[in-house]
C-alpha positions as CSV (number, residue, x, y, z in Angstrom):
1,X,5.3,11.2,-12.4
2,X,4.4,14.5,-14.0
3,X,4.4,15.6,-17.9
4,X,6.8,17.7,-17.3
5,X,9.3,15.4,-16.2
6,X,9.2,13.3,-19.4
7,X,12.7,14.6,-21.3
8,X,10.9,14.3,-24.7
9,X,8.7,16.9,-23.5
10,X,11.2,19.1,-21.4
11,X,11.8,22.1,-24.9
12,X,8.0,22.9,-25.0
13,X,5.5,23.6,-22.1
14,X,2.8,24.7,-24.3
15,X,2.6,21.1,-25.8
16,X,3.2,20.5,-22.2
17,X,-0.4,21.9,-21.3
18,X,-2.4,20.7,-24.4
19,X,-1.4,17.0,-23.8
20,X,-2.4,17.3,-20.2
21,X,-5.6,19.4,-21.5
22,X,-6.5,17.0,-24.1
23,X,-5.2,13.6,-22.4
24,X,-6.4,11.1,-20.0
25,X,-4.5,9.7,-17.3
26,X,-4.5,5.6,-16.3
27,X,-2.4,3.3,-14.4
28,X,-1.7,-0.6,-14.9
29,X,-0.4,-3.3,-12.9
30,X,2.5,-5.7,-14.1
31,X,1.2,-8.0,-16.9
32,X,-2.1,-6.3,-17.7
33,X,-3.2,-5.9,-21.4
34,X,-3.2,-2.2,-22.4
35,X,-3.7,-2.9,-25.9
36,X,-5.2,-6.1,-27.8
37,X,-4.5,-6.9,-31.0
38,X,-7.5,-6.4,-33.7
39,X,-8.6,-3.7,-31.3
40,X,-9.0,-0.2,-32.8
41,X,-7.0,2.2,-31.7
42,X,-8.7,5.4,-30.2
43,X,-6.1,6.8,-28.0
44,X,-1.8,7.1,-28.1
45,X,-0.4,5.9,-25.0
46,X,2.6,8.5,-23.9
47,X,4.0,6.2,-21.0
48,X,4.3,8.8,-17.8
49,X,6.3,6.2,-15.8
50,X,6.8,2.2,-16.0
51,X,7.6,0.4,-19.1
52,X,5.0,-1.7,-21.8
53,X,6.4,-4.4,-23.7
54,X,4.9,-4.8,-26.9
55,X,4.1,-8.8,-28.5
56,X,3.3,-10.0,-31.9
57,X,0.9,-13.1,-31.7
58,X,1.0,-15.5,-34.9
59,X,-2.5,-17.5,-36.1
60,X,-1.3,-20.7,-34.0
61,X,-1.1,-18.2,-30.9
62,X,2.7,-18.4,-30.3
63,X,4.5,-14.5,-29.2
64,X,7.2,-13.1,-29.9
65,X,9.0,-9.9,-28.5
66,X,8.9,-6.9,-30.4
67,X,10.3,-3.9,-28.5
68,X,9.5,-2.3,-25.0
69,X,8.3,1.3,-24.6
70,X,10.1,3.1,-22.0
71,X,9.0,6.8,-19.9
72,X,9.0,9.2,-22.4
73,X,8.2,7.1,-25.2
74,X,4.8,6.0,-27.2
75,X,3.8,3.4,-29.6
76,X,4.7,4.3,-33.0
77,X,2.5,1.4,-34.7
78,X,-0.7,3.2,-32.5
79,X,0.4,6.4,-34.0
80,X,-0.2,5.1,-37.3
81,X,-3.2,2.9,-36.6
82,X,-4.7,5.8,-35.1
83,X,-3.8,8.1,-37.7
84,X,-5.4,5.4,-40.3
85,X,-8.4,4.6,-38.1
86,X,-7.0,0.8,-38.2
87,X,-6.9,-2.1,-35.7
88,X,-4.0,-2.7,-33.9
89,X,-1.4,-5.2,-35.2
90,X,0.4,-5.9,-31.8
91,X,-0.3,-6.1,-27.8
92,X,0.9,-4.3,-25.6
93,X,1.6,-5.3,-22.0
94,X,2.5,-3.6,-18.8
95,X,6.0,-4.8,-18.1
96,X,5.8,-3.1,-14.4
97,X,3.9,-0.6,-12.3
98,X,3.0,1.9,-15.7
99,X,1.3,5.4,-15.7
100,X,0.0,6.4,-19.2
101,X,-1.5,9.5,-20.7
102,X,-3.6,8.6,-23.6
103,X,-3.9,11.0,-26.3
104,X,-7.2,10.9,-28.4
105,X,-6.6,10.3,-32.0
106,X,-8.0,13.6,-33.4
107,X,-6.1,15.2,-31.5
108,X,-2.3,14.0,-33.1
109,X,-2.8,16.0,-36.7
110,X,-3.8,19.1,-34.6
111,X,-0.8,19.0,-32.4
112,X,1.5,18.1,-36.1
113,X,0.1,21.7,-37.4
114,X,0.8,23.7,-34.1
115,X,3.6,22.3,-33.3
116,X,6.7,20.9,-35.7
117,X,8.5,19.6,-32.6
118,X,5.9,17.0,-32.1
119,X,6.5,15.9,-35.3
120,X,10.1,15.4,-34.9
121,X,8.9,13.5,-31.9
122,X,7.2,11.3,-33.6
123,X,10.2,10.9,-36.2
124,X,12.6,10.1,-33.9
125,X,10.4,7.1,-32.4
126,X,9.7,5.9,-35.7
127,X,13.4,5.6,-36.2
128,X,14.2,4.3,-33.0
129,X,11.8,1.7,-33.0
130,X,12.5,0.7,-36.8
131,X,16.2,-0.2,-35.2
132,X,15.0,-2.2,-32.5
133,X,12.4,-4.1,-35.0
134,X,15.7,-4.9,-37.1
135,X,17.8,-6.1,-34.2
136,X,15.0,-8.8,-33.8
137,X,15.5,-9.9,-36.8
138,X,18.9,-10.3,-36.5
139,X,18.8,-12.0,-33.5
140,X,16.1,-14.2,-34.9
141,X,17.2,-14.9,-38.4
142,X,21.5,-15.2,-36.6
143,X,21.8,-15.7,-33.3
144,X,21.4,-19.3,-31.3
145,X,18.7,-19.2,-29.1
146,X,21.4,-19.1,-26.2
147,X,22.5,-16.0,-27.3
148,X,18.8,-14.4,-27.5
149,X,17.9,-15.5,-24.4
150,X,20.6,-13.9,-22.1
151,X,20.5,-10.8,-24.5
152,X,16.5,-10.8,-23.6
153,X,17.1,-11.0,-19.9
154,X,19.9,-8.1,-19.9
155,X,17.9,-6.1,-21.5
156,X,14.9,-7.0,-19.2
157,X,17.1,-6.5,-16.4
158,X,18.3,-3.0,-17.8
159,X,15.0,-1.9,-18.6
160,X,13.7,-2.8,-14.8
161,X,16.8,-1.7,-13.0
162,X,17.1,-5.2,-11.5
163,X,19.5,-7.8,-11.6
164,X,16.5,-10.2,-10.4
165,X,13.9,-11.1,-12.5
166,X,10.5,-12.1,-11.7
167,X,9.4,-14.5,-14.7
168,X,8.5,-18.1,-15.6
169,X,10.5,-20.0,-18.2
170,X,6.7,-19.9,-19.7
171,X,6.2,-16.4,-19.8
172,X,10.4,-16.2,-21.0
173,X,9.2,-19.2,-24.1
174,X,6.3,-17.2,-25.0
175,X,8.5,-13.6,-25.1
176,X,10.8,-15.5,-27.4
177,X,8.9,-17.4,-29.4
178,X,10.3,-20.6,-28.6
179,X,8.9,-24.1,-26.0
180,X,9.5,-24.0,-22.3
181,X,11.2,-27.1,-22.4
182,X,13.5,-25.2,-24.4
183,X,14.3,-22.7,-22.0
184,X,14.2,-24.4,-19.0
185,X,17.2,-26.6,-20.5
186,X,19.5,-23.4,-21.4
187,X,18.4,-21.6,-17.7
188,X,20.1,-24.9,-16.6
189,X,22.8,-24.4,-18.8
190,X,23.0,-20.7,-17.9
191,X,23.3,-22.0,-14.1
192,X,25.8,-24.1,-14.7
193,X,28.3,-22.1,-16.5
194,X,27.3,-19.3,-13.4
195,X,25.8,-16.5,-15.1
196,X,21.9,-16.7,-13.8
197,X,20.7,-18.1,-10.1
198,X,17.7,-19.8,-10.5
199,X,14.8,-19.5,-8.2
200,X,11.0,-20.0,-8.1
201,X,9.4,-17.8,-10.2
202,X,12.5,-15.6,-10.9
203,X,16.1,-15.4,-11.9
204,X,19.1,-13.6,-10.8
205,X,22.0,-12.4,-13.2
206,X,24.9,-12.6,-11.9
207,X,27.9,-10.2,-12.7
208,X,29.8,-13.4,-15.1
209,X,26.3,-12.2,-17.6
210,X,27.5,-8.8,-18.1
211,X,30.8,-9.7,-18.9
């Protein structure tokens, strides 16, 4: 995909040409670390095409979901650890096939001057992502863990365009912060009452999820 295509970027062409000027083009395969945490932070990622999803690790090593960064989108928390010349306080993970421009740091306070749109861009991320960072906490600190885990898959299923799924209860525990065993007793449950199809490696939603 092409700058150009990104909506966020569709009202200015010269910003447009100095992203593509000053920014460097990479590509990821599902499940490969873009961004450790601890690591400092050199570059924004402006995701071309794909998705990231973006983890918070605790000190015994257990993960938890933050937010996913979409086409169009960057990573407000590398905007301000670049900005700060600080380490990164999450990881960030291709969640598919992802093409990202990264934009060098010294860079950002130049485009912020030149061009006031940017800055709005950056605003509205902030915001957005500051609403998705409370929704976790609401469905951490008020939902069963029934209820996050079919919200988790929906919205991994929205964000891939696929009603089938291609993760392990592991990989679904460590998303959610929360034991296999745990999972793999409410998929079960989720079976039963008909809203997922199980299968090796992957699960289906069916349309009884959505409802």
């Amino acid at each position: 995909m092409v700058l150009n295509e990104i909506s966020e970027f569709k009202s200015s062409p010269e910003i447009r040409e100095k992203l593509l000027q000053y920014g460097e083009v990479k590509s990821f395969a599902p499940g490969q670390v873009i961004l450790k945490e601890r690591a400092y932070i050199k570059a924004i990622p402006l995701v071309m095409s794909g998705s990231i999803r973006v983890m918070r690790t605790d000190e015994e090593g257990k993960e938890i979901l933050l937010y996913y960064i979409k086409s169009g989108e960057s990573c407000i928390m590398s905007f301000l650890g670049g900005l700060h010349q600080d380490t990164s306080k999450v990881k960030a993970i291709a969640e598919e096939e992802t093409e990202i421009l990264f934009l060098p740091v010294e860079y950002v306070g130049e485009l912020v001057k030149e061009y006031p749109e940017w800055l709005d861009y950056i605003f509205r991320l902030y915001h957005k992502r500051f609403e998705e960072l409370l929704e976790v906490v609401n469905e951490v600190a008020f939902k069963k863990m029934d209820e996050r885990l079919l919200n988790f898959l929906k919205t991994k299923s929205e964000n891939l365009q696929s009603r089938t799924l291609a993760v392990t209860h592991e990989q679904l525990a460590n998303d959610l912060g929360t034991a296999r065993v745990v999972v793999s007793r409410l998929l079960r449950q989720m079976e039963t009452e008909g809203l997922v199809e199980l299968g090796r490696s992957k699960i289906t939603l069916l349309d009884s999820a959505f409802a």
